[in-house]
N, C-alpha and C positions, 0 to 999 in steps of 0.2 A: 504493500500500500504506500510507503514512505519514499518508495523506488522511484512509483509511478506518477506523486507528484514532482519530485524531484526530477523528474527528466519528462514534464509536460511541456511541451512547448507552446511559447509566447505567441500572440496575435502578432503578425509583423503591419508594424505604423506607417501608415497608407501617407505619400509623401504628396504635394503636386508644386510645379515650380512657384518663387516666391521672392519678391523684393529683399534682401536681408542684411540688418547690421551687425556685423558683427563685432564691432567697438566701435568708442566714440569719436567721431573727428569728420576729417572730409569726405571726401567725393572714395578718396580709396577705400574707406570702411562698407561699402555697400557691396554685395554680389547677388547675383541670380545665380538662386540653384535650388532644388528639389526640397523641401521642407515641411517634417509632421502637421499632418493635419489633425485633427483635435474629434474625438471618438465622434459618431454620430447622436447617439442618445443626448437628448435635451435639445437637439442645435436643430437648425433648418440648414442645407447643403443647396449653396450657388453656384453656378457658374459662371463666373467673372464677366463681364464684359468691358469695362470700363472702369478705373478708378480715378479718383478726382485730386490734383494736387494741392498740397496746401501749407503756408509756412511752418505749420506742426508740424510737418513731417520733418523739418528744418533744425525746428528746434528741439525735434526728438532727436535724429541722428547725430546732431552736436551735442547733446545732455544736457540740453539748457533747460528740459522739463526732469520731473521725478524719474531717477534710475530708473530700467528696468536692467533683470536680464538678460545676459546677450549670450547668444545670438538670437532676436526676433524677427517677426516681419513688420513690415512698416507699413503707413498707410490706415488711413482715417475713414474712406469713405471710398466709395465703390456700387455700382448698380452691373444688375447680370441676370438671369431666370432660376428659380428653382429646380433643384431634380433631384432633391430626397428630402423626406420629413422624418424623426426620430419618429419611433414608435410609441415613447411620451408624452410626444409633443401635443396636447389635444385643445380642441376648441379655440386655435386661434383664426383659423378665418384664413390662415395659408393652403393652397394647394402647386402641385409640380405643375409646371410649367407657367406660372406668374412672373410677369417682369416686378423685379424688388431695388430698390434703396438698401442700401444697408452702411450702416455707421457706428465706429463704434471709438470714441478718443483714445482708447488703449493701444489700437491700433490692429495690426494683424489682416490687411485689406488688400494689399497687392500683391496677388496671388491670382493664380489661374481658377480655382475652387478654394470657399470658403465655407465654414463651418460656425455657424455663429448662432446667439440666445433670439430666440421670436421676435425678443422684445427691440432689437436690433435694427430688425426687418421696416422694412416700408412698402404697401403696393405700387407701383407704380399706374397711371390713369392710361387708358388704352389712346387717348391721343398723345402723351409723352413716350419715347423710343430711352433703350439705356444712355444712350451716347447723351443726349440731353437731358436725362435725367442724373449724368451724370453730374453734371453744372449746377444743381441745385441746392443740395440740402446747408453743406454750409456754408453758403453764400447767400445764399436769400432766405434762412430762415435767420440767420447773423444781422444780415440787413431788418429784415422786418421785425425783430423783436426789439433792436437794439434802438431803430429809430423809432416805430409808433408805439410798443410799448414801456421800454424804458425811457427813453426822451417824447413820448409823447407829440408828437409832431404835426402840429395844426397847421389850419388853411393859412396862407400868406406869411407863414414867419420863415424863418432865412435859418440855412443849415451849409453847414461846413463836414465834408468829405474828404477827408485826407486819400491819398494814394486812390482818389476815384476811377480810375482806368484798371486796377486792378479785380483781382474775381469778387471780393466782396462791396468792394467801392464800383466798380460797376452795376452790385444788384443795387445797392444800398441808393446811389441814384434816379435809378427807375422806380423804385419804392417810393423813393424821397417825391418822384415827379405823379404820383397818383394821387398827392393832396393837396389841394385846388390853391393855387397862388402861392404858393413856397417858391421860395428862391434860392439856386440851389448855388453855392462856390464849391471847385474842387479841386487840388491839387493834383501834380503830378509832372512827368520830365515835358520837355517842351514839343517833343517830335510825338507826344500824344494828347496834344492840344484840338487836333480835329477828331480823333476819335470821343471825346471827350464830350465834345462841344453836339455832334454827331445825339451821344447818348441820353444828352439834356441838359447836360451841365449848360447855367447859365451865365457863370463865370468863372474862366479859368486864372491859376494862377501857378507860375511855373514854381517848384523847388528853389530853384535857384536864387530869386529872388521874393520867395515866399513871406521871410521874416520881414522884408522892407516893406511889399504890395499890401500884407492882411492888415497893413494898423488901424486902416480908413474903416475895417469894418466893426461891426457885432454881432454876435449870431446867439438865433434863439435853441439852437443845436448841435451841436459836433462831436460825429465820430471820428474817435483815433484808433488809428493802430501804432502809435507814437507813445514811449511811456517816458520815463527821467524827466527830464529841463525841460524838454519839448512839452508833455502832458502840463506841467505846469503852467507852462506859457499861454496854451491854449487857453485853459481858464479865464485868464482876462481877458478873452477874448467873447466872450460872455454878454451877455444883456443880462438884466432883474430875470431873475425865476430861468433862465437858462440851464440847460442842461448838457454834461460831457459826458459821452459814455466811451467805456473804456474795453477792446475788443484785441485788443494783441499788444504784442511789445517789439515791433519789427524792427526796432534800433541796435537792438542783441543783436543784429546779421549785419554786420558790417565786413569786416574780412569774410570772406566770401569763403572760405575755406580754413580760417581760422578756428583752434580748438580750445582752448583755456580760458575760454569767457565762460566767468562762474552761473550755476546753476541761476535761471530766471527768478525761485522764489529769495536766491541768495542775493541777487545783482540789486543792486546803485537804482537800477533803469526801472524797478520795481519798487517802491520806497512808500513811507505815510509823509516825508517830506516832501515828495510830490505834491500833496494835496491837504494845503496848509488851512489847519479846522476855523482857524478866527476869518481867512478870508472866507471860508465858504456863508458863514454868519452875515458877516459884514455886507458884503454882495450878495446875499439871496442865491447863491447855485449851488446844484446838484451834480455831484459827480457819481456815477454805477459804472458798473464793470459788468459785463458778461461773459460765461465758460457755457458754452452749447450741450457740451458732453456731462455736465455736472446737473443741468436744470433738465436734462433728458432724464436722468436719474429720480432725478425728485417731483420731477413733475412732467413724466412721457404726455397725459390728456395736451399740457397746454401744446407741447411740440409736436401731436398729430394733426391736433383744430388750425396752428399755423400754418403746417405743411398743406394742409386739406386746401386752403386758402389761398395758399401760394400757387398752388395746382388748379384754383378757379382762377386765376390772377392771369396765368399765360393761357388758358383756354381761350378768355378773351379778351388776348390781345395787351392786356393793360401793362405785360412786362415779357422780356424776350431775352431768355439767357443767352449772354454771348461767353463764345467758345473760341480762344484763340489759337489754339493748335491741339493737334491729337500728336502723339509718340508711340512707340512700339515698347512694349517691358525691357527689350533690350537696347533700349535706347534711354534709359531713365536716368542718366547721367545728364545726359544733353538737355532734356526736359526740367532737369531741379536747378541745373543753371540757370536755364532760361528765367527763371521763378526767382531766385534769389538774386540773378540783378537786374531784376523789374523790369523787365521786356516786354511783358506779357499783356496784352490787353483782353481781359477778360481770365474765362477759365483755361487750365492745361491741363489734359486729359492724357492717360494712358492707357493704349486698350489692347485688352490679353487672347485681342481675335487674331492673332498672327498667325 
């Protein structure tokens, strides 16, 4: 009997290829190659079709967020069809062959097949395709919480869009331009000044001379992806009862390949000196922050009724995910470049249909 457990042999761990870091640092710490996939019970089984890129992934691969692990796979977000349900899996409304969403901020997304919790999942509407669903969940549920729920964003008042040509400053935009007399200003480099202009923005202002152009204004709005000096500076930029909401820290990406910038919750560029409490008094503003992957957590209802929204939003018409290139998985080098020095206008996509 003791024989025969002792020389049972093991399930072998079903592999499929997969974005992976396996330490922290540049472009070199990534490779594609073959990687466990995670049992089926409990999970719903995708097949990839597209994954969505995003500076998390940036700041995972460098450790600028909480350890994980290594080697993992990387990658946030991803849309593909179904083609296996766990045998536990009951009463969620999933069946094989549904085009799905799926995201999850731990990561584990750029992969040819994924393995992941229901709760994960998203349907996708029979007029959205993956490729364009791929462009959506954190870009425009980013945009749309961050501006009309957390900033609150009414008819005719004036909103500032940092890095507006990029994937979430692109939705954030279109969002921004759905409520009747807002005025939009949006930053960003200068050779994507007609894209910009193009998407709604009604006034642009380049980077470069960013800090001299914004003084004339005041805004009853603005999203950063800008955290340190910068987050702080914005604040004055403020009117009575204004609102900054705060959605990344993309100043941590400087060296472009540099690795010893300390962890995000460690760094300088993250700080409560940022956001000095007597001015918020003083001035009447509000400053919040949003994490997508954490209020998914605590509150999936409010992130499906948005999603749901966002999905009557392009049906008509009222908003049009732009997509600035697709890549192949073995091209994912090329493609995070592209991303980390802001080339991009719109979303960057990878897709595992090769």
């Amino acid at each position: 009997m003791w024989i025969s457990i002792l020389i049972k042999k093991k399930r072998k761990m079903e592999k499929t290829r997969s974005v992976i870091v396996k330490s922290y640092g540049g472009y070199d710490s990534l490779s594609i190659e073959p990687f466990d996939l995670p049992p089926l019970n409990g999970n719903i089984e995708v097949k990839v079709e597209y994954g969505g890129l995003n500076f998390a992934d940036i700041y995972t691969r460098r450790g600028l967020v909480a350890a994980k692990e290594l080697p993992f796979v990387l990658g946030i977000e991803c849309t593909g069809v179904i083609t296996a349900i766990g045998e536990d899996v009951k009463d969620t409304g999933f069946e094989v062959g549904q085009k799905v969403i799926c995201y999850d901020y731990h990561g584990g997304m750029y992969r040819d097949t994924v393995r992941l919790n229901p709760n994960s999942c998203f349907i996708l509407p029979d007029f959205i395709d993956t490729k364009l669903g791929a462009a959506i969940f954190v870009n425009y549920l980013t945009a749309y919480i961050s501006l009309l729920n957390l900033g609150n964003l009414r008819e005719n008042e004036s909103v500032l869009v940092l890095s507006c040509t990029g994937g979430v400053g692109s939705a954030a935009v279109q969002i921004a331009r759905t409520v009747e007399g807002v005025h939009i200003v949006g930053t960003g480099s200068l050779l994507k000044e007609e894209h910009a202009i193009k998407n709604g923005v009604d006034t642009f202002l380049c980077n470069d001379t960013f800090l001299e152009d914004v003084q004339e204004y005041k805004f009853d709005v603005i999203l950063s992806n800008e955290s340190g000096p910068t987050f702080t500076f914005l604040q004055s930029l403020l009117r009575p009862l204004g609102r900054i909401i705060l959605i990344g820290a993309n100043n941590a990406v400087t060296n472009m390949n540099e690795v010893d910038t300390p962890p995000i919750e460690e760094s300088p560029t993250v700080d409560h000196d940022n956001v000095p409490l007597l001015s918020l008094l003083i001035n009447n503003r509000v400053v919040s922050g949003l994490h997508l992957g954490i209020l998914l957590a605590t509150d999936p209802e409010k992130i499906e009724h948005t999603l749901d929204v966002i999905f009557s939003m392009i049906e008509d018409k009222q908003i049009s995910p732009l997509i600035h290139s697709v890549w192949k998985m073995s091209e994912f080098v090329e493609a995070t470049k592209l991303l980390e020095e802001r080339k991009n206008v719109g979303k960057v996509l990878i897709s595992m249909l090769e």
